[in-house]
C-alpha positions in Angstrom: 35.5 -40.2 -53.0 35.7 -36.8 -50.9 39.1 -34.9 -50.9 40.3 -35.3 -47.3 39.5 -32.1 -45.0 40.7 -30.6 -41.8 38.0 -29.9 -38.6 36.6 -27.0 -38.4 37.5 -26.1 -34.7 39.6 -24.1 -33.4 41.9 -26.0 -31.9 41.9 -29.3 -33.8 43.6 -30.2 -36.5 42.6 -33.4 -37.2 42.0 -34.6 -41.1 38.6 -36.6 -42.0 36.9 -37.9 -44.8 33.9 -36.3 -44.5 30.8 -38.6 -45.2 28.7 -35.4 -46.4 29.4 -32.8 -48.4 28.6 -30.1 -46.0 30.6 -31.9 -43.1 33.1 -29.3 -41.2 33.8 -31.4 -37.8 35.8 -34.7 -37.5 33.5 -36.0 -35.0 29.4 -35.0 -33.6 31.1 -34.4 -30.1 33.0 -31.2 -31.9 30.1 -30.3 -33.9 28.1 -30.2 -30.4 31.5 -28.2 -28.9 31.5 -25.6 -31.9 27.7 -25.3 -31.7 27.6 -24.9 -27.8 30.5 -21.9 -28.4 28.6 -20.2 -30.9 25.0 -20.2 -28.9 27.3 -19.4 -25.9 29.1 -15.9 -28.0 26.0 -15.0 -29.3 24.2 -14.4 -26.0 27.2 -12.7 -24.6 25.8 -9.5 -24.9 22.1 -10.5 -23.4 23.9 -10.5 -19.9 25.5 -8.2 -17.4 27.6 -8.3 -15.1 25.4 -8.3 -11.8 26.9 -6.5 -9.5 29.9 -4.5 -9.6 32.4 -4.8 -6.6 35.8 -2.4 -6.3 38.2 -1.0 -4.4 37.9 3.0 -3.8 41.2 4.4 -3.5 42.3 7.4 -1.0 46.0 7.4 -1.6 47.0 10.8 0.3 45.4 12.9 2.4 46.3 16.6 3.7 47.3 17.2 6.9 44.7 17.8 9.6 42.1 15.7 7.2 39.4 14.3 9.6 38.0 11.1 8.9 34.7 9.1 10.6 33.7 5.7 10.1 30.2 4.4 11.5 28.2 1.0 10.8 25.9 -1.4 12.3 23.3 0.8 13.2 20.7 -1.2 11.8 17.8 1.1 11.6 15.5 1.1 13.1 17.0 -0.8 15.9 19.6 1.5 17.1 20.6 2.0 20.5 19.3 5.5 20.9 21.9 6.2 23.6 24.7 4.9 21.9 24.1 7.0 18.8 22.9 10.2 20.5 27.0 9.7 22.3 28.3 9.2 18.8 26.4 11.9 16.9 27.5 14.4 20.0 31.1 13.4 19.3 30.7 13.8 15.5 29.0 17.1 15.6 31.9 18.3 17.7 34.7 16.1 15.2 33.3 17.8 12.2 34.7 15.2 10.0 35.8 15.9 6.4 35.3 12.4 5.2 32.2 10.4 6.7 32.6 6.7 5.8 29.0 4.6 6.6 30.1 1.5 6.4 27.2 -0.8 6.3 24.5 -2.1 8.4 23.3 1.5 8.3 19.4 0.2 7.8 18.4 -3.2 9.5 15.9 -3.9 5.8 14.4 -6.5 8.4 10.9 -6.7 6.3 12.8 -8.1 3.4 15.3 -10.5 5.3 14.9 -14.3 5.2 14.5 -14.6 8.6 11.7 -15.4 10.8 9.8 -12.4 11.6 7.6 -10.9 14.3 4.0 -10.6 12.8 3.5 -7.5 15.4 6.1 -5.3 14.1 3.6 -2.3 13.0 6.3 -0.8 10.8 6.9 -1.3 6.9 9.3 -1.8 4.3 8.6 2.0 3.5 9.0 2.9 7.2 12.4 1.6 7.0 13.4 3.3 4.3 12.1 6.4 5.3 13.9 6.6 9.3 17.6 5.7 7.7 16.6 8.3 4.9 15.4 10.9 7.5 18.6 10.1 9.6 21.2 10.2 6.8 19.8 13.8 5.5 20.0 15.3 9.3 23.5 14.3 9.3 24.3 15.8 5.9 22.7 18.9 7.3 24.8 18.8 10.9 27.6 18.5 8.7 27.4 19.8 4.9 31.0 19.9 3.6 31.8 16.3 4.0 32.5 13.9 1.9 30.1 10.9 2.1 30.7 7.3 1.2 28.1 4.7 1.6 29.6 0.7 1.7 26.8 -1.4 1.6 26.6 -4.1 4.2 24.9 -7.5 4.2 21.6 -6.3 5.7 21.2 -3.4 3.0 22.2 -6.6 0.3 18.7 -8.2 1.6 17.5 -5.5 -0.9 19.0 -7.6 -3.8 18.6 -10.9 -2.3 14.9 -10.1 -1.6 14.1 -9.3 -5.3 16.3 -11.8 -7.4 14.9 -14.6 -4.9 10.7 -13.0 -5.2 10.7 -10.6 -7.6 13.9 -10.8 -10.2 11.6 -8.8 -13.1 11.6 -6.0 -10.8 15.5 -6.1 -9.8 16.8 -4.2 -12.6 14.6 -0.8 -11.5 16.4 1.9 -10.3 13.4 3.0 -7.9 14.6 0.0 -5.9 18.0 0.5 -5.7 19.3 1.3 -2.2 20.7 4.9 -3.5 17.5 5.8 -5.1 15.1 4.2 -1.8 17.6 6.7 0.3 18.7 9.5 -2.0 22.3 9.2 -2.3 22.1 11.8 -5.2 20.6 14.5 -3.2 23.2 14.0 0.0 25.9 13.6 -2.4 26.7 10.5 -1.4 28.9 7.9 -2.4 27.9 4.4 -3.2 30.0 0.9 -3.2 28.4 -2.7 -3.2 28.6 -5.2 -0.4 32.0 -6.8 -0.4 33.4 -3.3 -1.7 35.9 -1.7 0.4 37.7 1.8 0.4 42.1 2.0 0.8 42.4 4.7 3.1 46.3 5.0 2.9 46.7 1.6 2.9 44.1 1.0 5.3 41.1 -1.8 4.1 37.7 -0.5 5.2 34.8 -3.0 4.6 31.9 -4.2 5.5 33.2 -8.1 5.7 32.1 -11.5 6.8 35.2 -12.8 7.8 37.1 -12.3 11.1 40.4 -13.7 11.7 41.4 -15.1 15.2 
């Protein structure tokens, strides 16, 4: 008769007779649970996290430090008047800290919503105006520090390509810093539902309002 064994999991400590000599588990359910662990660790390092969200923190400031904070453009259907008023004032503000903080391009070609078959523009076209407009303000203003939160219409990008495309979503050439060329403006880059702690102050592009 076999000598009396203890299971094999972690975890239980339950003593069996096995039935066969290579046996480890009390029972097929914790053969099944130890198996489903094992596929589970070795595939661990297949995947990636997919998206990395954090807080940037600005914990002190010197005095005089000038700060702007602009979103919801949604290129390329800004309000022209609106923004001309707003770039006036920042060209006079010189800011040392320009905070874009999502919504800066509409990425309406690649949104799920119903679209308007006349619209004569392109994905490309997009990406070229809000690239076009972000280098004219890095050159109105070239000693700033630039941080770029995403928003939820730049995060079509993403949805777009895991939904149609997912092969392609790992390319860099599709990233939103590479489509608008963060690295050449210098810019800083946070995902959607990142945020920056001004001195205690939460700046994010959110989807939550409370009342």
């Amino acid at each position: 008769m076999a000598e009396p064994r203890v299971c094999a999991l972690a975890g239980c400590d339950t003593e069996f007779v096995p039935s066969r000599r290579n046996q480890k588990f009390c029972s097929l359910a914790h053969a099944q649970q130890a198996s489903n662990g094992r596929r589970s660790y070795s595939r661990d390092p297949l995947f990636m996290r997919p998206r990395e969200f954090k807080t940037l923190v600005i914990p002190t400031l010197p005095d005089g430090y000038k700060v702007i904070i602009v979103n919801d453009l949604q290129r390329p259907f800004q309000d022209n008047r609106v923004l001309e008023a707003v770039e006036r004032l920042w060209d006079d503000y010189k800011p040392d800290l320009e905070i874009l903080n999502g919504d800066i391009a509409d990425c309406y070609i690649v949104s799920d919503h119903v679209q308007n078959p006349s619209r004569a523009f392109s994905f490309q076209d997009e990406m070229d105006d809000t690239r076009r407009w972000l280098f004219e303000r890095a050159v109105a203003n070239p000693n700033a520090r630039r941080i770029f939160i995403e928003g939820n219409h730049e995060d079509r990008i993403r949805r777009f390509l895991w939904k149609q495309a997912p092969a392609l979503s790992s390319l860099r050439s599709l990233s939103l810093p590479e489509l608008l060329g963060f690295d050449e403006l210098k810019m800083e880059h946070l995902n959607y539902n990142s945020r920056v702690n001004l001195l205690g102050f939460l700046i994010e592009h959110g989807y939550k309002s409370s009342g």
